[in-house]
LUMFILUM-396845 format. One record per residue (C-alpha): x, y, z; residue in three letters. Coordinates in Angstrom, 3 decimals. Layout:
# residues N
          u          v          w   code
          X          Y          Z    ALA
...
# end
This chain:
# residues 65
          u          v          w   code
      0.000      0.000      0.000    UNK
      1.378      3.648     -0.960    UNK
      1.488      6.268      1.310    UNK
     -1.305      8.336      1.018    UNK
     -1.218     12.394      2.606    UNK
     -4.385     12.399      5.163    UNK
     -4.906     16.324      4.850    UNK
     -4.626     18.716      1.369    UNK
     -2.003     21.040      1.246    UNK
     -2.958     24.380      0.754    UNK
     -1.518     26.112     -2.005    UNK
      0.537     28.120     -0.426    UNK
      2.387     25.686      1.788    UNK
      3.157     24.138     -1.649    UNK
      4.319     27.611     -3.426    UNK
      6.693     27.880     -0.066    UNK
      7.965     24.550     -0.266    UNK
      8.864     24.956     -4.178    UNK
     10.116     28.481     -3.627    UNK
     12.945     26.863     -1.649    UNK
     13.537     24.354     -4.923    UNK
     16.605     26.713     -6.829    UNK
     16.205     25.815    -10.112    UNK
     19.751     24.799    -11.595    UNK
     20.825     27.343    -14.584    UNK
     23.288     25.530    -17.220    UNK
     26.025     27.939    -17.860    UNK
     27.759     27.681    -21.392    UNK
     30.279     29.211    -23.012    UNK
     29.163     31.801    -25.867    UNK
     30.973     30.132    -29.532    UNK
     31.644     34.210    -30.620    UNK
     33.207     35.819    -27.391    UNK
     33.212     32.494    -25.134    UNK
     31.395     34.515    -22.198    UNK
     29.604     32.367    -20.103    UNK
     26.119     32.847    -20.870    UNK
     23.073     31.275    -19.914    UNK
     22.203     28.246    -22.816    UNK
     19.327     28.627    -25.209    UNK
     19.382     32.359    -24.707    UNK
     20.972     35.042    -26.660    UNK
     24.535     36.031    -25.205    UNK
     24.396     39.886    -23.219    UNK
     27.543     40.539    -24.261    UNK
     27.476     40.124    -27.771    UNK
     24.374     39.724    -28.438    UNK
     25.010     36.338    -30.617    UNK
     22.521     33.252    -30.604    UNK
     24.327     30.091    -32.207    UNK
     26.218     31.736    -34.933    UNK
     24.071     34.560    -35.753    UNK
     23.782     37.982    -34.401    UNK
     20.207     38.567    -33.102    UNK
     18.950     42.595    -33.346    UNK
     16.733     44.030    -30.510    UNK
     14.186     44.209    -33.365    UNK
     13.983     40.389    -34.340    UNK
     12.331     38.056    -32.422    UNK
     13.418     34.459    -32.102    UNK
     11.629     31.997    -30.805    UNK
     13.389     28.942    -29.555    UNK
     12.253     25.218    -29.032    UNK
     13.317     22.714    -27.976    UNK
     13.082     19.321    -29.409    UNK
# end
C-alpha cells in the first residue's frame, strides 16, 4: 500500500515549499566571445545566438526538441 497524505495542502504551503527548490541554470560558453552565458538564450555581451547575431528588433523563438 502507498502512502497516502491524510490532509490537502494548501496552495501556499506548496508555493513555499517549491520556492525553496533553486532551479539549476546551465552555464555555457558563448561560440563568438566564449562569455559564459546562460544556454538557449541570446549572449548579453554580444548579443550572438548560435552563430548569428540577433537585433533588438527580431524576435526568435526557440524550441526545444
Amino acid at each position: 500500500m502507498a502512502a497516502e497524505p491524510k490532509r490537502r495542502h494548501s496552495q501556499a504551503r506548496k508555493r513555499t515549499r517549491r520556492a525553496a527548490i533553486n532551479l539549476a541554470v546551465n552555464l555555457v560558453n558563448c561560440k563568438n566571445c566564449a562569455k559564459p552565458m546562460q544556454s538557449h538564450t541570446i549572449c548579453n555581451a554580444c548579443g550572438f545566438y548560435g552563430n548569428k547575431e540577433i537585433n533588438k528588433s527580431t524576435k526568435v523563438q526557440v524550441t526545444k526538441a
